[in-house]
C-alpha positions in Angstrom: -6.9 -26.0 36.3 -8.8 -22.6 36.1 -5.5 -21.0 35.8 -4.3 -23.3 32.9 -7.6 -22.6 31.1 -6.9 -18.9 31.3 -3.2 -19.0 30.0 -4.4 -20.6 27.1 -7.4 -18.5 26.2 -5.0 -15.0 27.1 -2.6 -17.3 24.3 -4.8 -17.6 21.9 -6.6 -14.1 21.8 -2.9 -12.4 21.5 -2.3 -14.8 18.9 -5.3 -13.9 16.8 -4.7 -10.4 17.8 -1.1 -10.6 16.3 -2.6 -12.1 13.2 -5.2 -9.5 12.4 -2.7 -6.6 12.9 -0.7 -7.5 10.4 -2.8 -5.8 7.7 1.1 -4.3 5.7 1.5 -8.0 5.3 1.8 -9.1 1.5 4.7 -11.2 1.5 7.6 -11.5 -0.8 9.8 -8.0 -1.6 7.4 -4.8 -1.9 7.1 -3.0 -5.3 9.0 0.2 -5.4 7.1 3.7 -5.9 9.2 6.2 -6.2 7.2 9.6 -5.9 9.1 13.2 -7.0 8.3 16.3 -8.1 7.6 16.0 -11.5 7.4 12.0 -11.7 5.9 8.7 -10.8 8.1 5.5 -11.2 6.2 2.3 -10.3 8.8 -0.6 -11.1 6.0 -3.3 -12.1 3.0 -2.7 -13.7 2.2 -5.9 -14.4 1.0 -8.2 -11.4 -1.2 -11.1 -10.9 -4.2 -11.0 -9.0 -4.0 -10.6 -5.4 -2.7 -9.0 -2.9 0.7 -6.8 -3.1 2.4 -4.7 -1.2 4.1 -1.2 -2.2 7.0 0.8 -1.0 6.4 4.4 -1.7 9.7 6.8 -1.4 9.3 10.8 -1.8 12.1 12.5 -3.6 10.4 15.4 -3.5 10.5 18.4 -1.6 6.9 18.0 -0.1 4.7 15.6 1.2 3.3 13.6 -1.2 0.2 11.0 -1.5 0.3 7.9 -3.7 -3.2 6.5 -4.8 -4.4 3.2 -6.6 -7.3 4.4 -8.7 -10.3 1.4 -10.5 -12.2 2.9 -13.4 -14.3 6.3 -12.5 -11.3 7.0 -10.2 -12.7 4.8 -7.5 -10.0 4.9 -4.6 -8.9 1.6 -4.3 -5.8 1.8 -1.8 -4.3 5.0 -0.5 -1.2 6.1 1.8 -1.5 10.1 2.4 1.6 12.6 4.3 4.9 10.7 3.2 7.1 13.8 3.8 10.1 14.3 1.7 13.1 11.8 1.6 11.2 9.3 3.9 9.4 5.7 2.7 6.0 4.6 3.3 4.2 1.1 2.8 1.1 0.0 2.0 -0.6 -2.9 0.3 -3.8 -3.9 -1.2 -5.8 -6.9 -2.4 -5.8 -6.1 -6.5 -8.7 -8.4 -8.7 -8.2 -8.6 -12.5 -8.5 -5.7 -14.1 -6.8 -1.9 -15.3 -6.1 0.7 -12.8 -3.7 3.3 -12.3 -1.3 4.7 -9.9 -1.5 8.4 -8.8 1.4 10.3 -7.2 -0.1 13.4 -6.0 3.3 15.9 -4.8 2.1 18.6 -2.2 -0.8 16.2 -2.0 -3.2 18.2 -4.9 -4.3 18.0 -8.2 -5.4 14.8 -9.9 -1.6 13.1 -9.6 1.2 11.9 -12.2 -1.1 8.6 -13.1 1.3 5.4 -14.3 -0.8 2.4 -15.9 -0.9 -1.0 -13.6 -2.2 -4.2 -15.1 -3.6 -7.1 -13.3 -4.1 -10.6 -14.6 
């Protein structure tokens, strides 16, 4: 019996464990970034509330960083060191509102901003 009782609770805390790890998690087909050199393509910018999850790729020849800025540049969502020619994801829980996407190539300056909508 004691033995039982243990499975199950082991069971269940790798099950919840599982769950909260999953934090990349936004469902449905991530929204393409693609950072360079001199440009920052976001394909959709216009989403509705919630949360969303974004698939930065560096064409670039350095690392890049790839931001989501509120008003007053307040950091909402951030992936830093995505080398050239590799992919990175991230994804964040958006409210209503305007705020921008920064790529920042070499990972300086204030970024190549694109406009993002949320309704």
């Amino acid at each position: 019996m004691k033995s039982a009782l243990l499975s199950l609770g082991i069971g269940l805390g790798l099950t919840l464990a599982a769950t909260a790890c999953s934090s990349d998690d936004a469902g449905g087909e991530a929204i393409a970034i693609t950072s360079g050199t001199t440009e920052c393509r976001v394909a959709q910018t216009a989403l509705a509330a919630g949360k969303h999850r974004f698939q930065v790729q560096n064409t670039g020849n350095q690392a890049t960083e790839v931001y989501v800025y509120a008003a007053g540049d307040k950091v909402v969502a951030e992936k830093e060191n995505i080398g050239p020619g590799t992919k990175a994801t991230f994804s964040v829980t958006l409210a209503a509102g305007t705020y921008e996407i920064a790529c920042k190539p070499g990972q300086t300056g204030s970024g190549i901003r694109q406009p993002l909508t949320v309704s």
